[in-house]
C-alpha positions as a Markdown table, in Angstrom:
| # | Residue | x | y | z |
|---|---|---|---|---|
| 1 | Unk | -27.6 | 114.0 | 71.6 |
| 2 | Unk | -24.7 | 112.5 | 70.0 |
| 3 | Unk | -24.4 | 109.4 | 70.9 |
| 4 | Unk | -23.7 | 106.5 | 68.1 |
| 5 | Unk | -25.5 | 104.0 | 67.6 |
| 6 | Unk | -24.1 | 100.3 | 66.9 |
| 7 | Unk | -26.8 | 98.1 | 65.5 |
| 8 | Unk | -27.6 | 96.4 | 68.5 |
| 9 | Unk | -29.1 | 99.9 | 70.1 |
| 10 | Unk | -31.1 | 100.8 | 66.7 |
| 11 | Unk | -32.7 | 97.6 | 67.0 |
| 12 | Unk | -33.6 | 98.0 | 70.6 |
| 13 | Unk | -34.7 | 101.4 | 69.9 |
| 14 | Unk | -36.3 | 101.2 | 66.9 |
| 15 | Unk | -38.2 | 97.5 | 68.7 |
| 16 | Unk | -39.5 | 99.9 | 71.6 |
| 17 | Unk | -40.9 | 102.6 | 69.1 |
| 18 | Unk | -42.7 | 99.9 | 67.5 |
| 19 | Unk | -44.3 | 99.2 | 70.8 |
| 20 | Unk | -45.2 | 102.8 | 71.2 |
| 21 | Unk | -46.4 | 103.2 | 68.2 |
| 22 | Unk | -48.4 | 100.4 | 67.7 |
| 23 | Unk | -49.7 | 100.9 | 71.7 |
| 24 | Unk | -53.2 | 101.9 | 72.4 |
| 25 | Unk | -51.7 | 105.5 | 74.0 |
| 26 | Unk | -50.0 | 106.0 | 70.8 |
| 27 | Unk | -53.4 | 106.8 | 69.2 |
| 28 | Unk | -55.0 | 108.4 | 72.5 |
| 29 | Unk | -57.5 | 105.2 | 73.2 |
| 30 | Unk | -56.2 | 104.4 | 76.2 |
| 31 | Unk | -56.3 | 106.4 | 79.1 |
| 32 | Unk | -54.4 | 104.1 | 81.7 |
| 33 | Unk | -50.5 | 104.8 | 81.5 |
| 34 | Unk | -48.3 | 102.5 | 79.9 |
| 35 | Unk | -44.9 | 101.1 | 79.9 |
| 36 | Unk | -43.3 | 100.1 | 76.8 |
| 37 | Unk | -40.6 | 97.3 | 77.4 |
| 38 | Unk | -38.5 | 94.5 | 75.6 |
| 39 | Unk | -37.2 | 91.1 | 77.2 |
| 40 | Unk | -33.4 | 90.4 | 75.6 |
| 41 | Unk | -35.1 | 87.1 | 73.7 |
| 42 | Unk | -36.8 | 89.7 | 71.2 |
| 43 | Unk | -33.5 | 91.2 | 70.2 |
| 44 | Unk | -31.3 | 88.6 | 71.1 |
| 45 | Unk | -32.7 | 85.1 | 70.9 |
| 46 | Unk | -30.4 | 83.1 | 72.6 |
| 47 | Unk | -29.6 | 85.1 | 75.5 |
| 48 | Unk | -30.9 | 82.7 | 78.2 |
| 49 | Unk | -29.8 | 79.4 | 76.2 |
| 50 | Unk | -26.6 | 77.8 | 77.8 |
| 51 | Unk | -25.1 | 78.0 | 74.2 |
| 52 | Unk | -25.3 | 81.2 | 73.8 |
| 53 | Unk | -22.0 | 82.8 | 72.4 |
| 54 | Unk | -20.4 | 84.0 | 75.4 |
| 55 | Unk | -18.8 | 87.2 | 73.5 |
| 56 | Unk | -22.0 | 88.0 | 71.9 |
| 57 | Unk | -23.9 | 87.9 | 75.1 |
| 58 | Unk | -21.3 | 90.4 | 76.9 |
| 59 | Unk | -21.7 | 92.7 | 73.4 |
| 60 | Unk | -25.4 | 92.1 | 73.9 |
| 61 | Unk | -25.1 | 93.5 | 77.4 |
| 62 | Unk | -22.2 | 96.8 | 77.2 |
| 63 | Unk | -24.7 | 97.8 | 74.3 |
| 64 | Unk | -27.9 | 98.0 | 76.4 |
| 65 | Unk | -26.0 | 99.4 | 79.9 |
| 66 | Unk | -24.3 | 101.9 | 77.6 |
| 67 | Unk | -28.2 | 102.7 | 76.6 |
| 68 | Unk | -28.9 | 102.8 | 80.5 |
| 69 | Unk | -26.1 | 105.2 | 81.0 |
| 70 | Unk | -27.4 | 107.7 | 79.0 |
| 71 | Unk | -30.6 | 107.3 | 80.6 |
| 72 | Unk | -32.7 | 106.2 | 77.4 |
| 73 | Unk | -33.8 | 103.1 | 78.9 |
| 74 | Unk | -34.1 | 101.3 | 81.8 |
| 75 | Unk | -32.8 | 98.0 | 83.0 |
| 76 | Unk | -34.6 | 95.7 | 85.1 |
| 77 | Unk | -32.1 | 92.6 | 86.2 |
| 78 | Unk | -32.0 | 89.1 | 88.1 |
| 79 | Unk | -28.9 | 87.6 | 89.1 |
| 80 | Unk | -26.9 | 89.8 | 87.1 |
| 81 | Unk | -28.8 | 88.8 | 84.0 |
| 82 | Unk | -30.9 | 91.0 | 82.2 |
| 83 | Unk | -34.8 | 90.8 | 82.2 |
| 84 | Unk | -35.9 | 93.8 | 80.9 |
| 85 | Unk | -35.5 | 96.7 | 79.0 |
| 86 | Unk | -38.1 | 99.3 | 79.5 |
| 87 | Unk | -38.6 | 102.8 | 77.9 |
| 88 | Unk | -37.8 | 105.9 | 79.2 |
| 89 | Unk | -40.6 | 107.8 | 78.5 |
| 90 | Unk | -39.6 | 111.3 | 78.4 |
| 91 | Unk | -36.8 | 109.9 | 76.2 |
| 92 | Unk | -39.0 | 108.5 | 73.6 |
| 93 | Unk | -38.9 | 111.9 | 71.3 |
| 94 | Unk | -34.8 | 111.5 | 71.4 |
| 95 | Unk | -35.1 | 107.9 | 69.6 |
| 96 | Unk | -36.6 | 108.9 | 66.2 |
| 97 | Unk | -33.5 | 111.8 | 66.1 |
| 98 | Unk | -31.0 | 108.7 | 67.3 |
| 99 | Unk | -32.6 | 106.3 | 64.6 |
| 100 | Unk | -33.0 | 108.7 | 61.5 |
| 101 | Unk | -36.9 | 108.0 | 61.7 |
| 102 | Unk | -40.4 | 109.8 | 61.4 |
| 103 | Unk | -43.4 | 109.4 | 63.4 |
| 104 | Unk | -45.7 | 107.1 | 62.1 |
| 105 | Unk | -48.9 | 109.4 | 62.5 |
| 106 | Unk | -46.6 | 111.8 | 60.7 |
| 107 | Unk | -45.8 | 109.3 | 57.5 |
| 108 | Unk | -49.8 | 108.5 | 57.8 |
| 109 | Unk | -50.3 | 112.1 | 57.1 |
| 110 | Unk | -47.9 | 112.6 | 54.2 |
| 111 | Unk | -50.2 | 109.4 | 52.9 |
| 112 | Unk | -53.2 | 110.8 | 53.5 |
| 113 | Unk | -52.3 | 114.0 | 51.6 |
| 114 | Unk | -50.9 | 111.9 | 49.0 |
| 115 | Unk | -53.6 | 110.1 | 48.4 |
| 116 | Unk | -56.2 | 112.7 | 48.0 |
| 117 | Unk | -54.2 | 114.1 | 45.5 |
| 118 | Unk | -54.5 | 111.2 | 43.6 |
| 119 | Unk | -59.0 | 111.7 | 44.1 |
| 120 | Unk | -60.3 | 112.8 | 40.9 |
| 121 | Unk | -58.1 | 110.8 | 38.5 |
| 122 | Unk | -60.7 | 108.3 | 37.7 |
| 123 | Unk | -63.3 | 106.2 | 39.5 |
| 124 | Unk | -61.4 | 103.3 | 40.8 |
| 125 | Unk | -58.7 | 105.1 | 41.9 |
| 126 | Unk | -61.1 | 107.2 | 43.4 |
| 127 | Unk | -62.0 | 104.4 | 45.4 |
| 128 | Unk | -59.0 | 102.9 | 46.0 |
| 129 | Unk | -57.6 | 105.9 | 47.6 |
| 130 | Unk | -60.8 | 107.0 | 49.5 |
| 131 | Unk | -60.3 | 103.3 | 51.0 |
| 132 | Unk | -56.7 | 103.7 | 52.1 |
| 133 | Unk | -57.5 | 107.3 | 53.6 |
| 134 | Unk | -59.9 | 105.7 | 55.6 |
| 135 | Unk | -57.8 | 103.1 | 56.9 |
| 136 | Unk | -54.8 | 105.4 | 57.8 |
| 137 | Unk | -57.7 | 107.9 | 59.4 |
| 138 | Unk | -58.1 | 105.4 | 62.0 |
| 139 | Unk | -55.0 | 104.2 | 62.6 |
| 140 | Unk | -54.7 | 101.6 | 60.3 |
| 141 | Unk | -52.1 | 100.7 | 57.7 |
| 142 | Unk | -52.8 | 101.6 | 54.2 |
| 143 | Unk | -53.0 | 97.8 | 51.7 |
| 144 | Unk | -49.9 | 98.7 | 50.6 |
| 145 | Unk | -46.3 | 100.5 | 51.3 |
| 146 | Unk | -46.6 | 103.9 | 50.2 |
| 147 | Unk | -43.9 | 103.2 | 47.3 |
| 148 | Unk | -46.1 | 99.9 | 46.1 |
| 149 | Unk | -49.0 | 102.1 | 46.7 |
| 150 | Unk | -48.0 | 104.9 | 44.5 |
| 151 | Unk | -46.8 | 102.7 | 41.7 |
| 152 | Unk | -49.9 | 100.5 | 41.6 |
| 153 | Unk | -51.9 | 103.8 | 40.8 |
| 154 | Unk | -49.7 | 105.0 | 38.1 |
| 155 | Unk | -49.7 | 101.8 | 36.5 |
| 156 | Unk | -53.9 | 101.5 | 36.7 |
| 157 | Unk | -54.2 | 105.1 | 35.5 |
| 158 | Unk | -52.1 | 104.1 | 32.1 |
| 159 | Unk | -54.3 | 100.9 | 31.7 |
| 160 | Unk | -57.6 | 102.9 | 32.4 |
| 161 | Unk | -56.1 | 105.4 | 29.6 |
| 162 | Unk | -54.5 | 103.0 | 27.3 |
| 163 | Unk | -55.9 | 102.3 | 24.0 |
| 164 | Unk | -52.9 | 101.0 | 22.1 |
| 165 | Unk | -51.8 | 96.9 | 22.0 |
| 166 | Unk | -48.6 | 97.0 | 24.5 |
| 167 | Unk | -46.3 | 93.8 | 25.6 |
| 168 | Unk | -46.5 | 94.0 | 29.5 |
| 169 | Unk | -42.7 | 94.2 | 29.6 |
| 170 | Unk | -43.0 | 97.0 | 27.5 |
| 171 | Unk | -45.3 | 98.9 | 29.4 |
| 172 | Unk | -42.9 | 97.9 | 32.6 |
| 173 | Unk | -40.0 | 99.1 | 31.3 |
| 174 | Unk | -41.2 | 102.7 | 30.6 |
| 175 | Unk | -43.0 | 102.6 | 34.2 |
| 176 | Unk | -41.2 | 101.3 | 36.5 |
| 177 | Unk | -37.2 | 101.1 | 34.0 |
| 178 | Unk | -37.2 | 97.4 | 35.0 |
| 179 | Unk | -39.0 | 95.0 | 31.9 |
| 180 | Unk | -39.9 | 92.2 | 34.6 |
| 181 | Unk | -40.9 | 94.3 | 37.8 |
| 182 | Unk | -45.0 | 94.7 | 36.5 |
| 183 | Unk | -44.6 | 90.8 | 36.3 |
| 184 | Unk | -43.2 | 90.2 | 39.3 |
| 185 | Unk | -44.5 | 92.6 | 42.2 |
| 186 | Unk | -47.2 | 94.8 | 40.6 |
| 187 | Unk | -49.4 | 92.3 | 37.8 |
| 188 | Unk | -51.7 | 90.5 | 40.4 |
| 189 | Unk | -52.1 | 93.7 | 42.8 |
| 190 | Unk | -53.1 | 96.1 | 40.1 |
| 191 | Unk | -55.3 | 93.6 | 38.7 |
| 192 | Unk | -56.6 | 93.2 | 42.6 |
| 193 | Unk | -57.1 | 96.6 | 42.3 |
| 194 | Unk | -59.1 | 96.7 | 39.1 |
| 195 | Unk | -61.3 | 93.6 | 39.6 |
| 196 | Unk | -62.1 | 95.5 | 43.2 |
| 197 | Unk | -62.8 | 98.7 | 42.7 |
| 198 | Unk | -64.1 | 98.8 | 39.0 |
| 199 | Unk | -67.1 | 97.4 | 37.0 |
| 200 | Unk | -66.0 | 94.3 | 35.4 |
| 201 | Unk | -68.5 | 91.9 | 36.6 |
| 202 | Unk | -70.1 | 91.2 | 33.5 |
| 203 | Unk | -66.6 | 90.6 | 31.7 |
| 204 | Unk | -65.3 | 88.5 | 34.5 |
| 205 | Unk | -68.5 | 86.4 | 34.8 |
| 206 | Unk | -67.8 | 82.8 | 34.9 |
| 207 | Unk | -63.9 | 83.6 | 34.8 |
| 208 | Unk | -61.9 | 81.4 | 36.3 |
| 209 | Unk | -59.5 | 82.7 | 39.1 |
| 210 | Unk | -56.2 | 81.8 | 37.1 |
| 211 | Unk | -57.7 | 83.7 | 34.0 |
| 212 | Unk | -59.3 | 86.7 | 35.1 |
| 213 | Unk | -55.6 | 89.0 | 35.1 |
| 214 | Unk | -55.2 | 87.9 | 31.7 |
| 215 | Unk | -58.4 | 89.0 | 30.4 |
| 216 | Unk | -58.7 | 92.3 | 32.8 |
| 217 | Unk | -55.4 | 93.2 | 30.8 |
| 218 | Unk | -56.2 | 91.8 | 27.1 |
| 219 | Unk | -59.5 | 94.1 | 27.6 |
| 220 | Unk | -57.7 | 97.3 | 27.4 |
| 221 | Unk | -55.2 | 96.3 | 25.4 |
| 222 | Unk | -52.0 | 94.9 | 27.6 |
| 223 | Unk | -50.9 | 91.6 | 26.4 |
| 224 | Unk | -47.9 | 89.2 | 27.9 |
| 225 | Unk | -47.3 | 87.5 | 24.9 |
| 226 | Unk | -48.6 | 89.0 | 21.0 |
| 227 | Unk | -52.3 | 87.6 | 20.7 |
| 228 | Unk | -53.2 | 86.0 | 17.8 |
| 229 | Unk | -56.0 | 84.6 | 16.4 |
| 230 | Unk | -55.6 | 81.5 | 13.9 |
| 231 | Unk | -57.9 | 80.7 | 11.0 |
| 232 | Unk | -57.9 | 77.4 | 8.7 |
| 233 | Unk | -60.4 | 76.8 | 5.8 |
| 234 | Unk | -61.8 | 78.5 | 2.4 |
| 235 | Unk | -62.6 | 81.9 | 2.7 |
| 236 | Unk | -61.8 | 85.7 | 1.5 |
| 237 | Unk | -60.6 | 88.4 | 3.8 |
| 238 | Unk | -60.8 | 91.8 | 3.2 |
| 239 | Unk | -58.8 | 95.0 | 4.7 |
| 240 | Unk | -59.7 | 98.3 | 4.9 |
| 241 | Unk | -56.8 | 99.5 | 3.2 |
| 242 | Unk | -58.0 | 97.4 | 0.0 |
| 243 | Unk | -56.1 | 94.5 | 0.7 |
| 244 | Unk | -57.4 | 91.1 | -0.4 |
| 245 | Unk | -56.7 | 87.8 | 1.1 |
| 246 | Unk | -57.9 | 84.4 | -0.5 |
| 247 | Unk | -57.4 | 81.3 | 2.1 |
| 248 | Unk | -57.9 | 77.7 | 1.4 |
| 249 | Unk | -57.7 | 74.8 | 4.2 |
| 250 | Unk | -54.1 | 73.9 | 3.1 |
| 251 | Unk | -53.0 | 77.5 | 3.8 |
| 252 | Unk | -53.9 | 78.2 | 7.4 |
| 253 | Unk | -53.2 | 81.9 | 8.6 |
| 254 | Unk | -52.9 | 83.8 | 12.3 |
| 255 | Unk | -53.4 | 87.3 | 12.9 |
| 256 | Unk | -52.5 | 89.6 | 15.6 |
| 257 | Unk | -55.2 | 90.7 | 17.7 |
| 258 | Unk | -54.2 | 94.1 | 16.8 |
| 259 | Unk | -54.5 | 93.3 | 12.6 |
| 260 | Unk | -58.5 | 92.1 | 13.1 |
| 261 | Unk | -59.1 | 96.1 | 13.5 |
| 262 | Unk | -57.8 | 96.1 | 10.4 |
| 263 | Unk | -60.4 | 93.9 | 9.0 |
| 264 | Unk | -63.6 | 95.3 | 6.9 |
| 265 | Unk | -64.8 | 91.8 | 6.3 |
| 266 | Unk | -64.3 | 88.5 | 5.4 |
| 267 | Unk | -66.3 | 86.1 | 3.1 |
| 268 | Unk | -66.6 | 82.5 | 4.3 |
| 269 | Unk | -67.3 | 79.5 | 1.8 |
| 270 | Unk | -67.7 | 76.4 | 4.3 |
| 271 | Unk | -71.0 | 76.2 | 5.6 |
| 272 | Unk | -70.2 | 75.5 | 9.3 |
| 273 | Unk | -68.0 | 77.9 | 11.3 |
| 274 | Unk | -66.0 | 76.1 | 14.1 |
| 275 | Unk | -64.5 | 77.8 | 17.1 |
| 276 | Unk | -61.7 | 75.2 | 18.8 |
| 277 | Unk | -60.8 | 75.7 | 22.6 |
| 278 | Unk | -57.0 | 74.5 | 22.0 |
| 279 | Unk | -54.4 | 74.9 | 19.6 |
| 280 | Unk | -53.4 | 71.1 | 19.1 |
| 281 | Unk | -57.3 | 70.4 | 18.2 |
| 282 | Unk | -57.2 | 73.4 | 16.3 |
| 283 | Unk | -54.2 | 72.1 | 14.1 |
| 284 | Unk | -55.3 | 68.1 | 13.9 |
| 285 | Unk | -59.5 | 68.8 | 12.5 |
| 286 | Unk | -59.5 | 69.5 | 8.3 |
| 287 | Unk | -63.1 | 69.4 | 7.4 |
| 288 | Unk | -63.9 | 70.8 | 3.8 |
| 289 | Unk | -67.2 | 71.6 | 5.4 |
| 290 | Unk | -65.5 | 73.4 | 8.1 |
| 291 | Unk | -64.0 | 77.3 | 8.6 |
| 292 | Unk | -62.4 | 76.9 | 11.9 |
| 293 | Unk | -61.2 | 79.7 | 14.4 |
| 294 | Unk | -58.9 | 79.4 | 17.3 |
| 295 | Unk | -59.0 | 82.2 | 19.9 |
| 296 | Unk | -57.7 | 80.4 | 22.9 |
| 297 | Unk | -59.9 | 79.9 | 25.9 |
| 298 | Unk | -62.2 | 82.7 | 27.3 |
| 299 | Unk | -62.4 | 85.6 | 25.2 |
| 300 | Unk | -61.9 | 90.0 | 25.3 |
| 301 | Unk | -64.8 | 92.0 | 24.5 |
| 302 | Unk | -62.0 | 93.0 | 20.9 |
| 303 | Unk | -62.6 | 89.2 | 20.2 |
| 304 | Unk | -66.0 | 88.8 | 20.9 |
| 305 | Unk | -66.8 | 91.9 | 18.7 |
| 306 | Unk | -65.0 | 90.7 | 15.9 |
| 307 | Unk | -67.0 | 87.1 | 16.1 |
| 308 | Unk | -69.8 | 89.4 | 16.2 |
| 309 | Unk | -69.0 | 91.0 | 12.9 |
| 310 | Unk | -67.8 | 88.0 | 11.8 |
| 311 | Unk | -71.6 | 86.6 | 11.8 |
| 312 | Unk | -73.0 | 89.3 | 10.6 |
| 313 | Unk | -71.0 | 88.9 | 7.1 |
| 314 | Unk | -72.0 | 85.5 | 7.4 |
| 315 | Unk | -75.3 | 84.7 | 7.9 |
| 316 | Unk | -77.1 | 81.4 | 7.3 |
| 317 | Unk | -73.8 | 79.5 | 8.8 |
| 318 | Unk | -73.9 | 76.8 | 11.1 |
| 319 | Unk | -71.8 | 78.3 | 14.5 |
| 320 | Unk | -70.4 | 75.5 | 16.6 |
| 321 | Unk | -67.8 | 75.4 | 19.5 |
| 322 | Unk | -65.0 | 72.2 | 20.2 |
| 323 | Unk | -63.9 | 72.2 | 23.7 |
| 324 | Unk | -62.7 | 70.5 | 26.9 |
| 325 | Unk | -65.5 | 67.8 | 28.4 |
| 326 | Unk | -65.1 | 69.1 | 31.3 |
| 327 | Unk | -66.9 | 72.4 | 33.4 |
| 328 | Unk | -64.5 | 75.0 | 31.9 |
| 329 | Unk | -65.1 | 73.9 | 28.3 |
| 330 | Unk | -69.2 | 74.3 | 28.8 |
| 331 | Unk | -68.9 | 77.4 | 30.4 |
| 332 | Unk | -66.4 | 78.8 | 27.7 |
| 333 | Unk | -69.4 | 77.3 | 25.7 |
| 334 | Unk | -71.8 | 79.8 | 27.1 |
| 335 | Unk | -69.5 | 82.9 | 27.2 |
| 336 | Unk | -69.6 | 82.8 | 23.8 |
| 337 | Unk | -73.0 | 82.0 | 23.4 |
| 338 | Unk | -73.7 | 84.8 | 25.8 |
| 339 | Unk | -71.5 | 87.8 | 25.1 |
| 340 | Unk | -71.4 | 87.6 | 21.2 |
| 341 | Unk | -75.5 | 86.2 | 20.9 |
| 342 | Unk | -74.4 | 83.7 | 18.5 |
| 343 | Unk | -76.1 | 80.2 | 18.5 |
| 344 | Unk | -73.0 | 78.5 | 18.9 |
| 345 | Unk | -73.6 | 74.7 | 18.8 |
| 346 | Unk | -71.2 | 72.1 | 21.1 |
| 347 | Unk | -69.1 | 70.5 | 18.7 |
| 348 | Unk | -68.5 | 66.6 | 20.2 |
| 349 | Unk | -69.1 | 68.0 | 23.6 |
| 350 | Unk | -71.8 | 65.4 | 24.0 |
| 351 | Unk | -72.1 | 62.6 | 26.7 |
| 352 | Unk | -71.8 | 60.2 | 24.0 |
| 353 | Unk | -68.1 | 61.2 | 23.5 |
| 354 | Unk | -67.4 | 61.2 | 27.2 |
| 355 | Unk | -68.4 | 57.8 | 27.6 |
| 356 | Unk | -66.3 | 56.9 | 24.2 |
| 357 | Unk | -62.9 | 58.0 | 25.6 |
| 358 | Unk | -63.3 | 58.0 | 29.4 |
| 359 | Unk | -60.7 | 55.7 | 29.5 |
| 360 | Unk | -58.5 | 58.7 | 28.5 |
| 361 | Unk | -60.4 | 60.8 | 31.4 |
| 362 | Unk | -59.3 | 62.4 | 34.3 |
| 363 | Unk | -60.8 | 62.1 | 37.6 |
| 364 | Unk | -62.4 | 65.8 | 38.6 |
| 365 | Unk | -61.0 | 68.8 | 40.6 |
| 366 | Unk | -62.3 | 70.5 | 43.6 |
| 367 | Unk | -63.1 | 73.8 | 41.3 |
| 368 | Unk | -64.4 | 71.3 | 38.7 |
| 369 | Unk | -67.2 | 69.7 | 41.1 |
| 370 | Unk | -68.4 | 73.2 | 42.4 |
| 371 | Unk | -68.3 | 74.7 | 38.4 |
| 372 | Unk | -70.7 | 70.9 | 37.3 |
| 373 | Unk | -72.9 | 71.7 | 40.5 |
| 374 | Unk | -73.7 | 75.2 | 39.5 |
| 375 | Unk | -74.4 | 73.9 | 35.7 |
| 376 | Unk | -76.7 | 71.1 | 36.9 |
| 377 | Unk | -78.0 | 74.3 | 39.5 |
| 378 | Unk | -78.6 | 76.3 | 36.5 |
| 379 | Unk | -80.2 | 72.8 | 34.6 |
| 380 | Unk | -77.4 | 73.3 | 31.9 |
| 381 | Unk | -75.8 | 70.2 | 30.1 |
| 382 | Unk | -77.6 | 68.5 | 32.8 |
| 383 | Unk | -77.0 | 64.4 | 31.8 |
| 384 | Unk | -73.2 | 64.9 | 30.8 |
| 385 | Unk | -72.6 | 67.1 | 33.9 |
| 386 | Unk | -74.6 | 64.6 | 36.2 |
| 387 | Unk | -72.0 | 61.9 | 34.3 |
| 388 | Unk | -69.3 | 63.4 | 34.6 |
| 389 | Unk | -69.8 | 64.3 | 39.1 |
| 390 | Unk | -71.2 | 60.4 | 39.2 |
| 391 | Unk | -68.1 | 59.2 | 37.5 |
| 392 | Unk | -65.6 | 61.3 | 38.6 |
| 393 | Unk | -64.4 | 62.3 | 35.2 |
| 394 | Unk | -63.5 | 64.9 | 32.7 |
| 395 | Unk | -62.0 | 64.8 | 29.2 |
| 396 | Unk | -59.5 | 66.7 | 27.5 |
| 397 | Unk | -60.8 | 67.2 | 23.5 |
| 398 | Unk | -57.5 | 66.6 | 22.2 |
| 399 | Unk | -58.0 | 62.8 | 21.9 |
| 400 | Unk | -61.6 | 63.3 | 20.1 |
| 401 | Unk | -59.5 | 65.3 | 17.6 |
| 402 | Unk | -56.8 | 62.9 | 17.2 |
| 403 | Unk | -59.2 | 59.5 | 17.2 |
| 404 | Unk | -62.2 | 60.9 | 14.9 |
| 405 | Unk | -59.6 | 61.7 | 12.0 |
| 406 | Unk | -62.7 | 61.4 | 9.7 |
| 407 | Unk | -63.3 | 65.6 | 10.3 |
């Protein structure tokens, strides 16, 4: 057939494909025959409104009779208007040819193929693609367009495979030739993707839900921003390549997360080691007595090792943690207490603090009330989490750092 066209006709065509396709005969559960029909409102949406635009209406019109003429559809009328436009059904194979488009159970089964390609890549994948073969099996779309689809798979086979520190733009850019895209469309579905189909539950225990795609990526080594990790206070570090660095509390240092690889050991002279949940606290405390670390809120395994080794060339200090007063800080508290199996002690974290500055407090959170509950569930921090749901309250530790200017 060589009929053209205008874009009125594609969209009736291509509407009334979309009712076959998606109908019930399409996929040979139904046994009673079907008609597949449109009324004008779906393509045209003011049709029966008495402000319609008159020359629009009659263009409506000449497009579907011209349709009716060449017998692809049929027209069912009232008073001259139209009510109806109904498939012809031995004309349904001409549309695809007349719209440039493929059969949906045949772009299923390019899919399909595609996608067990794809099995044997690695175990999430695996999973991920076993799942969307299943789906398009039974008629069901896949979780994704194909082109999504295919692009969130290359991207979680190079983090699976990755072992160098990589900028997420940079790792964009030579995937997808576009430094934002991974940011923007692709960041919180591969990371979907991973937390689904792949074994990260210890990692991600206690995580909250804005955190976890920063620390899936940090832990194989994809960072938005260069990591570092800050250290103030008197001690010696020492490279692997020989190198020697002397600090003192005046001369507060940040490496990369990348450089602590590089570190064989280092010697600390203060007998308490501090690790500080924010940067401002971080830069305000200047104990003598005091080495302290910031490593910014929940932690990579590549962190938690180091702090590991860290303690090991240390032993015999006192280990203590300065954070929020509020859930997050006391479950940051025991992430570190838990994945590195140091004794970390809460730094001013007590209720006696709390109660000090509430007047600086903030009343709780939704997430905050369910994170005390399961703390007081657990019988952690029991009295300051009790305080803190009968008060309504949580503190930031910046004021404590500010006020107690004796540290």
């Amino acid at each position: 057939m060589n009929l053209r066209l205008n874009s009125i006709q594609k969209q009736i065509i291509n509407s009334l494909l979309d009712k076959y396709e998606n109908s019930k005969s399409y996929t040979g559960q139904n046994v009673v025959t079907q008609n597949y029909y449109l009324f004008p409102t779906n393509i045209y949406k003011d049709y029966e409104s008495d402000f319609a635009d008159v020359d629009f209406v009659q263009k409506f019109e000449d497009a579907v009779f011209e349709l009716q003429k060449e017998d692809l559809i049929s027209v069912e009328k009232k008073n001259g208007a139209i009510m109806k436009i109904v498939a012809i059904k031995d004309a349904i194979s001409w549309y695809y040819d007349l719209v440039n488009r493929r059969e949906i159970c045949e772009i299923q089964d390019d899919q399909i193929n595609y996608y067990r390609s794809c099995i044997g890549t690695n175990s999430i994948i695996d999973k991920f693609c076993s799942y969307q073969i299943e789906r398009l099996s039974i008629g069901k779309k896949a979780t994704y367009e194909f082109e999504v689809a295919s692009n969130v798979i290359r991207i979680v086979n190079f983090i699976l495979r990755n072992d160098k520190y990589i900028l997420e733009r940079e790792m964009s850019m030579a995937l997808l030739n576009d430094s934002k895209l991974f940011t923007t469309k692709y960041r919180s579905r591969v990371c979907k993707v991973l937390k689904e189909y792949g074994i990260f539950e210890d990692l991600l225990k206690d995580i909250d839900e804005k955190q976890f795609e920063n620390v899936l990526l940090e832990e194989h080594k994809i960072f938005s921003n260069p990591s570092y990790v800050y250290f103030k206070g008197s001690a010696c570090i020492n490279f692997k390549d020989g190198t020697v660095l002397n600090m003192i509390l005046e001369r507060p240092i940040a490496l990369s997360s990348e450089t602590l690889d590089s570190i064989s050991n280092i010697i600390i002279y203060n007998p308490t080691i501090m690790t500080v949940e924010n940067l401002t606290s971080y830069n305000r405390l200047n104990s003598r007595e005091t080495f302290y670390i910031f490593l910014s809120g929940y932690h990579n395994s590549l962190k938690q090792k180091f702090l590991i080794k860290l303690e090991e060339s240390n032993q015999g200090k006192k280990w203590c943690h300065f954070g929020d007063l509020d859930p997050d800080g006391f479950y940051i508290l025991l992430n570190l207490r838990e994945k590195t199996r140091i004794d970390f002690v809460p730094a001013y974290m007590t209720l006696e603090y709390l109660i000090k500055y509430q007047k600086y407090s903030k009343p709780l959170e939704s997430n905050d009330i369910t994170k005390a509950k399961s703390l007081l569930k657990a019988g952690e921090f029991a009295n300051i989490m009790q305080y803190m749901l009968d008060k309504n309250c949580k503190l930031e530790q910046e004021i404590i750092s500010w006020s107690e200017q004796e540290w």
